[in-house]
Residue, then its C-alpha position, 0 to 999 in steps of 0.5 A: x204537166x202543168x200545176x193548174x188549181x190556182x187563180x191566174x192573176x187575170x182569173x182572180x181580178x175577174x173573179x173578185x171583181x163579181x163578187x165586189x160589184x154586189x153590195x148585198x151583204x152576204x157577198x160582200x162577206x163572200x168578197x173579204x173572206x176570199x180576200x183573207x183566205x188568198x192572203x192567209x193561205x189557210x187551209x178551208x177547214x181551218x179558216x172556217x173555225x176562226x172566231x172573232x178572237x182571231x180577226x182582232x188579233x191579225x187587226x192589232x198585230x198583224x200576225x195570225x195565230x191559230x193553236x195546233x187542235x185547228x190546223x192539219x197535223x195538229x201544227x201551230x200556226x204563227x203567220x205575218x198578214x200583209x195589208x191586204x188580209x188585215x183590210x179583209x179581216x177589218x171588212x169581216x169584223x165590220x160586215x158581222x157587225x152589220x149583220x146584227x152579231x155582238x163581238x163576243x171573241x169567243x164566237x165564230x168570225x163568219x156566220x151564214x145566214x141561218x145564224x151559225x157559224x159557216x160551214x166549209x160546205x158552204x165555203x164550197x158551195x158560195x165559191x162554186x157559184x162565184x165561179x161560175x158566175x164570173x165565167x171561170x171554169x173552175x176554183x174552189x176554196x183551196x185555190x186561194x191557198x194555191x194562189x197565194x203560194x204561185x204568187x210568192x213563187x212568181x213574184x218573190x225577190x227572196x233568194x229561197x222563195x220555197x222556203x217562204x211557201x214551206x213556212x206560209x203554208x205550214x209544209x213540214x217539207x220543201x218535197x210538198x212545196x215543190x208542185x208550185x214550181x212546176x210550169x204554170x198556165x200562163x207559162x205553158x201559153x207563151x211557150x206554146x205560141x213562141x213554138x208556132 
């Protein structure tokens, strides 16, 4: 059976570019954190804790560094993020300056609109409608972390592309890594038609 709860290279154009089109400001928030989390490869509910603290880091360094008590399995987090995330945290640092928040570093990176820090049923929720509204069956905030990991696969020149997934996704084993080789839509599609 195929691995199927990522985003397609064509499924996340089509996805990103809905949420790009709008230029109002809560979808244009919705548009960078999506671009962070399917760079970062972070888990929702670590995501959902990042404060401001943490966008200035990956935007000075390039790295992302989240403290055990954030993350699953209390497991620190020390990740490289590409270009592409350090533009998406920029865009996040930017957007909540717009929407009328001072940098306080301690405070939370992405705020709803009732003025709090957003909830990963919020995530959930935005992105369900994001879907939905770009005519994709399904996604949720997950898949950007599965996205990342098929891309890696994929497209990787490394010798040792799962180890790269075990690290970037913080897997305490390659046995958890081992589903994002499993075929994936695009490949059950091709072979199917090469068959008939």
């Amino acid at each position: 059976m195929a691995f199927n709860k990522y985003f397609t290279e064509q499924e996340e154009k089509q996805l990103l570019n809905k949420v790009r089109a709008s230029k109002k400001i809560l979808d244009r928030r919705d548009f960078a954190w999506m671009e962070a989390l399917r760079c970062t490869g972070l888990r929702i509910e670590a995501f959902s804790l990042l404060n401001v603290s943490h966008a200035k880091e990956v935007v000075k360094t390039g790295q992302l560094n989240i403290d055990a008590i954030y993350q699953k399995r209390n497991i620190k987090h020390e990740g490289y993020v590409t270009k592409r995330g350090i533009l998406a945290f920029k865009r996040l640092l930017r957007i909540r300056k717009l929407m009328g928040y001072v940098e306080n570093l301690d405070d939370p990176l992405i705020m709803s609109r009732n003025k709090k820090r957003m909830s990963v049923r919020s995530y959930q929720s935005r992105m369900q409608q994001w879907v939905k509204a770009a005519g994709l069956p399904a996604g949720s905030p997950h898949w950007w972390r599965h996205t990342l990991a098929k891309r890696i696969v994929k497209k990787s020149t490394s010798l040792t592309p799962l180890l790269i997934v075990q690290n970037v996704l913080d897997h305490t084993s390659t046995r958890n890594t081992g589903i994002y080789t499993k075929p994936d839509k695009e490949e059950m599609k091709e072979a199917l038609e090469e068959a008939m």
